[in-house]
C-alpha positions as CSV (number, residue, x, y, z in Angstrom):
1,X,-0.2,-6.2,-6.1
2,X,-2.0,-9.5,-7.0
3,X,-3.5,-9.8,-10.8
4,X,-7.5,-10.7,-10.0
5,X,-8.6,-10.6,-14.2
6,X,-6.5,-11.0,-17.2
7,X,-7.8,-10.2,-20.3
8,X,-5.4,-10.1,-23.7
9,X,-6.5,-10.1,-27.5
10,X,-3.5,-11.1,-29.5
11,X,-3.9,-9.2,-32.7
12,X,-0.7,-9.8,-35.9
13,X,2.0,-12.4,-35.2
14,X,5.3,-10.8,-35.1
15,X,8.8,-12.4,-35.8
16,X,11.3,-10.3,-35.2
17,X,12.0,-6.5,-34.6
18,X,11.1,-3.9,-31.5
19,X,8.2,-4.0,-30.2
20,X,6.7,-1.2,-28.0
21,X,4.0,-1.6,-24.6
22,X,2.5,0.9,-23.5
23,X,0.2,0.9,-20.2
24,X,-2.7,3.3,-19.0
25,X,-4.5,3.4,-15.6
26,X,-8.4,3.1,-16.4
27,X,-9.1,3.1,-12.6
28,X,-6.7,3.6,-9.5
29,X,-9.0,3.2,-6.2
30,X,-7.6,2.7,-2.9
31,X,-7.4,-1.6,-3.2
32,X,-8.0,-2.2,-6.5
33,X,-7.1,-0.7,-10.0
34,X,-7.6,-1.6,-13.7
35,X,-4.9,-1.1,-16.5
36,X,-4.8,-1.1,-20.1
37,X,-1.7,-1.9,-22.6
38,X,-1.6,-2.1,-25.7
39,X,1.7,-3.6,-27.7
40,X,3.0,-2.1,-30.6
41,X,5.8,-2.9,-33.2
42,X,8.4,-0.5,-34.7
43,X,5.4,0.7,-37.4
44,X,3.2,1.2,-34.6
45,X,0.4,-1.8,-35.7
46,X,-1.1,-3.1,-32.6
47,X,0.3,-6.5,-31.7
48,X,-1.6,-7.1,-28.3
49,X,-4.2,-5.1,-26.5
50,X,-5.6,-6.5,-23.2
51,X,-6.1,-5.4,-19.5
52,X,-5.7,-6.3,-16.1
53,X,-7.3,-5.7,-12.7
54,X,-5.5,-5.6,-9.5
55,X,-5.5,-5.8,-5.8
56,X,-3.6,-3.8,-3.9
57,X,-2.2,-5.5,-1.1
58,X,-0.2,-3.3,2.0
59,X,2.4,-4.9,3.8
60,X,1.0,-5.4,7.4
61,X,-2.7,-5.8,6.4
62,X,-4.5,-8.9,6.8
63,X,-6.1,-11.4,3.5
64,X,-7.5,-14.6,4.5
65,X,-6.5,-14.7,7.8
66,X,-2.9,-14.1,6.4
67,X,-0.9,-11.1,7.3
68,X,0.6,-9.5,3.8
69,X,4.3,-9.6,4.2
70,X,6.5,-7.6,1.7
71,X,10.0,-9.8,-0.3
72,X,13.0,-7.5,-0.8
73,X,13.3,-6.9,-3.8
74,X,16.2,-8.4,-5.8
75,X,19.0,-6.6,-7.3
């Protein structure tokens, strides 16, 4: 997947502690989807709330001219 839109709203300042994400698909189509988090702290005020849009990219399929390879993953 490749980010495409980035928005975050940074709400309290936190210094220390736990702090909790939690993510929601709005929208999952076939190349693109939208998701929603939200991070909490250990009293469950908001922190952050922001979302992002993706493209889905295949391995094998072409962008640009390019043909979408796939990195093993690390581990």
């Amino acid at each position: 997947m490749v980010g495409l839109e980035n928005h975050t709203s940074f709400l309290n300042a936190v210094r220390e502690g736990k702090l909790r994400a939690t993510a929601r698909p709005l929208m999952r189509g076939r190349r693109t989807q939208i998701w929603e988090a939200t991070v909490s702290d250990a009293n469950g005020r908001a922190i952050s709330s922001g979302r992002v849009r993706f493209l889905v990219l295949e391995a094998g399929s072409s962008l640009a001219g390019e043909t979408v390879k796939v990195k093993p993953s690390e581990g």
